[in-house]
N, C-alpha and C positions, 0 to 999 in steps of 0.2 A: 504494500500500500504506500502511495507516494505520501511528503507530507505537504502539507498545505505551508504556505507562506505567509510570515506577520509582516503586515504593513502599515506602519499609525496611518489613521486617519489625515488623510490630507498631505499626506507624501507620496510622492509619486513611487511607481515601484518599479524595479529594476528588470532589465530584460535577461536577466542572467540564464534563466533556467528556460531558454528559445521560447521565447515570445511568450509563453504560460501566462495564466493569470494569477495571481498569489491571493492569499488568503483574506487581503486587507482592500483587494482591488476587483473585485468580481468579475467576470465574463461580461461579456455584451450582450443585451438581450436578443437573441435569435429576429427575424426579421419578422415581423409580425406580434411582437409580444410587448403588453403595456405596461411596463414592471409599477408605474404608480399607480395601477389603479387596481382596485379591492374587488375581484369578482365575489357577485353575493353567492354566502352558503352560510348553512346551519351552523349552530355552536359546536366547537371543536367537545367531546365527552371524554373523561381523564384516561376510560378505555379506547378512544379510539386513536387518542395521541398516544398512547402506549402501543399500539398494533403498526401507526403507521408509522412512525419511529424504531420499531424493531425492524420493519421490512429495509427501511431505510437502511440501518445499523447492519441487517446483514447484506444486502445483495451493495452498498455501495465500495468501491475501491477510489483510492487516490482524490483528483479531480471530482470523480461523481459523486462524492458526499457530501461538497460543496452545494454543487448546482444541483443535487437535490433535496438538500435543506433547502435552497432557494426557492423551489421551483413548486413543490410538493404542496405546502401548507400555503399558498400564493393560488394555484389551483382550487383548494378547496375554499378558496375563501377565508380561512382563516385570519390573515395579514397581507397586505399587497406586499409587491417584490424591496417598493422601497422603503418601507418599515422592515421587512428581514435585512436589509441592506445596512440600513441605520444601528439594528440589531451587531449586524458584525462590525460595523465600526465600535461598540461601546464595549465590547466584550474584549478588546483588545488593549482597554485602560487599565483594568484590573489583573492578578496575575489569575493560571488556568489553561486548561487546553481549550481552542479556542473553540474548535467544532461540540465541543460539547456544551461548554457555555450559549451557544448558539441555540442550540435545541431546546437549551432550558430556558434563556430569552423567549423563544418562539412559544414554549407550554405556558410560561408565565402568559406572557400576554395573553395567549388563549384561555386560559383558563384557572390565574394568578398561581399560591404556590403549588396548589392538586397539579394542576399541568404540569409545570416546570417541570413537579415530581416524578408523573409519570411517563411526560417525554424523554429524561432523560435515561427511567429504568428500562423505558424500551430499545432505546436507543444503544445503550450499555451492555445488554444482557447477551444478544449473539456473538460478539466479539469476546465474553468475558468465558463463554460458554464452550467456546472453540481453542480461547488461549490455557482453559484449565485440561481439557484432555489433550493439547499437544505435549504441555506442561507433567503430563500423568507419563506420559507416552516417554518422553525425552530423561525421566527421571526411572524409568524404568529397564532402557533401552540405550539409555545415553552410554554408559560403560562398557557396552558391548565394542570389540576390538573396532572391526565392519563400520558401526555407527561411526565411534568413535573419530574414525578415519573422516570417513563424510563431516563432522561436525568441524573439523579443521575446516576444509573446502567452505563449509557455509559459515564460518569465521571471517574467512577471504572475502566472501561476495558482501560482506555486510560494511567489512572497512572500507571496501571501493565505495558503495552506495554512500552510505557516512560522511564520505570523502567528497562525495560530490555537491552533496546539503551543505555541507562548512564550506564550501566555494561559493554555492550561491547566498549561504548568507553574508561572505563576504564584501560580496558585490554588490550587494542590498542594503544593508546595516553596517557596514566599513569605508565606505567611501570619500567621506570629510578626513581632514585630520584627525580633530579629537575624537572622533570613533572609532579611526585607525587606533589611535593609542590605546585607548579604553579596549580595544579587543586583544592588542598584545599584553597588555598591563593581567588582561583578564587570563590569557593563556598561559602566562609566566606563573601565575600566583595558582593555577590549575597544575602545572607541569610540577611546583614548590609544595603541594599538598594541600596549600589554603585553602579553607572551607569555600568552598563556589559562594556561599552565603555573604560571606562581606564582599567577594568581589562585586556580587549583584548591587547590591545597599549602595557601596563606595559609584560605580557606573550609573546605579540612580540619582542619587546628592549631583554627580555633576552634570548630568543633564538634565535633570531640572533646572541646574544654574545655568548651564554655559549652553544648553541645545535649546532652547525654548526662544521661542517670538521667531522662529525660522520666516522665510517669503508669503510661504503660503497659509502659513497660520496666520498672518499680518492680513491676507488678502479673503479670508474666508468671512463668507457673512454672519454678521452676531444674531446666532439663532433665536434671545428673547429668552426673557422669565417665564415659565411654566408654574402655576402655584403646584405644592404639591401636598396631597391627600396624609393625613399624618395618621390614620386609621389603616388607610392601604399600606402606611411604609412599616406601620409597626406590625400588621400581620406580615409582611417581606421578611421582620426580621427573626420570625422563628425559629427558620432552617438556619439561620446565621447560628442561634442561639443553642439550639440541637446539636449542631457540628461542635460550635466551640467547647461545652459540655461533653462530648463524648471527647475530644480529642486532649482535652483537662485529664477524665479520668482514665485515659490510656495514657496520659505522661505519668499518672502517680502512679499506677498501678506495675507487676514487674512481669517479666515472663518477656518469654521473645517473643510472641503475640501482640503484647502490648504493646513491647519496643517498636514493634511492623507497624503498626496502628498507628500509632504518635506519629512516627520518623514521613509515612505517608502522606499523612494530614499536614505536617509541616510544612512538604514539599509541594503541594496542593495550593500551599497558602501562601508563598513565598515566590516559586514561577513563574516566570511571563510568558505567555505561547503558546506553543505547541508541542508535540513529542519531541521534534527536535532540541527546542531550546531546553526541554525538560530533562532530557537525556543524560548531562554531564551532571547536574545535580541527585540527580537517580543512581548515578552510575557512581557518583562517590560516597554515597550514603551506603548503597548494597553491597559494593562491592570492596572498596577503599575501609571504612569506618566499621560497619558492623558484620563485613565478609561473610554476609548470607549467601554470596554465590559468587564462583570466581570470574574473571575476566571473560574469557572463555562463556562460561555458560551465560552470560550477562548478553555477550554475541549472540547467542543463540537465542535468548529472550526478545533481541531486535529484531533476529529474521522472522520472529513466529509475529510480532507484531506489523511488521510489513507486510507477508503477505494473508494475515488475517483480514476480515473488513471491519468494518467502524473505525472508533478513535485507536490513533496508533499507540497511546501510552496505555494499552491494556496491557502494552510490559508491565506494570508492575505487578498483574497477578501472575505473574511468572516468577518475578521476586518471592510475592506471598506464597505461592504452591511451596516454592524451596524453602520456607521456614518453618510452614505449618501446615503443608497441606492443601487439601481442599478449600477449607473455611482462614485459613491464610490468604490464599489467594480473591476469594470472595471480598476479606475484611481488606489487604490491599487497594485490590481495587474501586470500592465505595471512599475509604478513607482518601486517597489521593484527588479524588473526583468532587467530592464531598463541598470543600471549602471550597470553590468557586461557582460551584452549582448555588451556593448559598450567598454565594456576594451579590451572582445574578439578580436572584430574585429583590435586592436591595437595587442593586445600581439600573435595574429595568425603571424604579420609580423615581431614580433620583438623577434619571442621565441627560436631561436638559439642562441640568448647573453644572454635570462632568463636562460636557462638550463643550463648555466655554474656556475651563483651564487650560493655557497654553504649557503651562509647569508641564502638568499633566505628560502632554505629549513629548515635551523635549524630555521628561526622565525614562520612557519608553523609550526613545533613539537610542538613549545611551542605555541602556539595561539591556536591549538587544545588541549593539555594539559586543558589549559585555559576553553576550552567549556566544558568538558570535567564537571569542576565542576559545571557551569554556569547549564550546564543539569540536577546534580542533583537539582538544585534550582528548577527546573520548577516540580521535582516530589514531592517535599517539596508543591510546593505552590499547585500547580492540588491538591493533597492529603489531604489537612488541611482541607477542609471545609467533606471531608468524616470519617473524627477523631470520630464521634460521631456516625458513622453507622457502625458496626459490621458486618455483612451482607454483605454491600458494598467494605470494606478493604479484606473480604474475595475473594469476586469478581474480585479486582484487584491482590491481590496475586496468583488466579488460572489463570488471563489472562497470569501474569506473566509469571507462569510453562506451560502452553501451547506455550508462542511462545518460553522459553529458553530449556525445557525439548521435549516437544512433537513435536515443530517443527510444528505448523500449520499453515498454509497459514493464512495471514492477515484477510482477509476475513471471513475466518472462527471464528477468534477470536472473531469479532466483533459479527457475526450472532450467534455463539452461547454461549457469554457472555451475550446479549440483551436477548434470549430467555431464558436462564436460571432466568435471573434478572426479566424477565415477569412472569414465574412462581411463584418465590418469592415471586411477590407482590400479585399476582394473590390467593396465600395460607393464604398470613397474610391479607388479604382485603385491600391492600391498595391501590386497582383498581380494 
């Protein structure tokens, strides 16, 4: 599954990844389609945004789970195209994966937090349901010589892939000076062990200060006071209040259960983005700090989240399976998801006063700046244990030139980097 691309609101986005659309910048409405206007239909039911959110969640990859967030509840009348549009500009203020935050904008408004709720358990549940039996599968089966062998190969194809998102967000989010710096500043203090956490804070403080009042924030129209409903904001802040509560009493509480729980909701709550940018924070928590799963297998959690459908940081119930199981991987992935699903339902009532903060946006430049280097760390670390396979470095350099040159569907990458790497081994006997 490809990832979607962050782009602040009101920045233009970069053509890095051939002409694509990114995450912050949508497609073009097809020829014939009125993205502002609201076709009538009936009230969205908490079950029916839960059914069509699942179909969503399972049959979409890469690109198509964009344009069918957009497209689907726009269809039914729901929201027109450009309140979901507006939807994805506000969900990119607060930290969170963005596509899912999106879904839960979309339930909110349909149908305040019942929706949000059950949008997004629809939305969640095929992808969490596919990454615990690969997760069963791999932890079963992974130590077998045979596997074993192939899990290198799909090691390979994951640093190419990897390698190719840290390019394009280079060329996205690194492009000024001080966001150059603030990405090397970020991958130094990544490469030195620093907790990704201050890097993140330190990349926001200065682009709040020094990234803010850009061209096109100067030139954007002031959208106006909206009064806002203080009944509506304090049922919004439930889920807030439910998260922060649960993720209280997994910090006091002990057990490696708990530690999963906490350590998730942290990072839930602390992220800016998407899988991508969530990745090197993920990847130093699980693997760096509390070594629930090694390098290695952490790889392996990326490929099963690429080519699974839905959001792609259903890694982390690949994490949670490795620590606890089934219901590890469940508590994982709710916990990680949790706190922005919960800011949602707050920042849905209160995003006519965010869209005026220009702060806002310039500390988002530099917080992805920031990931920006943090990502190449994670192709550093995936890569170091394949330094010593020739073969394999080549593997990952040819996944590389397939998704950056040849443009090939994810899927594809995956299916025939493994089959090539099966021949390989299959020539030199070493299966």
């Amino acid at each position: 599954m490809s990832i979607a691309r962050h782009t602040v609101p009101g920045q233009p986005s970069s053509p890095a990844a051939g002409g694509r659309p990114s995450a912050g910048q949508p497609p073009s409405p097809a020829p014939g389609d009125r993205p502002s206007a609201r076709q009538p239909g009936r009230p969205a039911g908490a079950l029916e945004l839960f059914r069509v959110f699942f179909l969503i969640g399972l049959t979409s990859f890469g690109m198509a789970i964009l344009q069918n967030i957009r497209s689907v509840p726009a269809k039914r009348g729901w929201l027109s195209r450009e309140e979901i549009d507006e939807g994805l500009g506000l969900v990119q203020l607060y930290p969170g994966a963005i596509m899912m935050d999106l879904v839960a904008y979309i339930g909110y408004r349909a149908r305040r937090v019942t929706g949000a709720l059950a949008a997004t358990a629809g939305f969640i549940t095929p992808s969490l349901l596919l990454m615990l039996a690969l997760s069963w599968a791999y932890q079963r089966y992974g130590a077998v010589p045979g596997v074993r062998q192939l899990v290198t190969g799909l090691d390979a194809v994951v640093v190419g892939v990897v390698a190719s998102i840290a390019l394009d967000f280079a060329a996205q989010h690194a492009r000024g000076r001080l966001e150059a710096a603030l990405a090397v500043a970020a991958f130094a203090a990544g490469v030195a062990g620093v907790n990704a956490l201050w890097a993140v804070l330190a990349a926001l403080a200065a682009g709040a200060l020094w990234l803010r009042g850009r061209r096109e924030d100067r030139a954007a129209p002031d959208p106006g006071r909206e009064p806002i409903s203080r009944r509506a904001l304090a049922w919004s802040l439930v889920p807030a209040v439910v998260v922060a509560a649960g993720a209280a009493a997994a910090a006091l509480a002990t057990g490696a259960t708990a530690a999963l729980t906490a350590d998730m909701a942290k990072i839930g709550t602390v992220a800016f983005g998407n899988g991508a940018t969530i990745l090197p924070v993920l990847q130093q928590d699980a693997v760096g700090a509390h070594h629930w799963v090694t390098a290695q297998a952490f790889g392996v959690g990326i490929a099963f989240g690429q080519i699974t459908p839905g959001p792609f940081l259903i890694t982390a119930a690949f994490v949670g399976f490795s620590v606890a199981g089934w219901w590890g991987g469940v508590l994982a992935a709710v916990a990680i998801f949790a706190p922005s699903v919960a800011m949602t339902t707050v920042a849905a009532e209160i995003y006519p006063y965010l869209r005026r903060l220009t702060w806002v946006r310039g500390a988002i430049r530099g917080i992805m700046a920031a990931f920006t280097g943090l990502l190449a760390t994670v192709v550093i670390t995936l890569g170091h244990h394949l330094a010593g396979a020739p073969a394999a470095l080549a593997l990952a350099a040819g996944a590389l030139a397939a998704v950056r040159v040849f443009r090939w569907n994810m899927l594809i990458v995956f299916g025939a980097g493994l089959a090539a790497w099966a021949g390989y081994l299959a020539l030199t006997g070493a299966i």
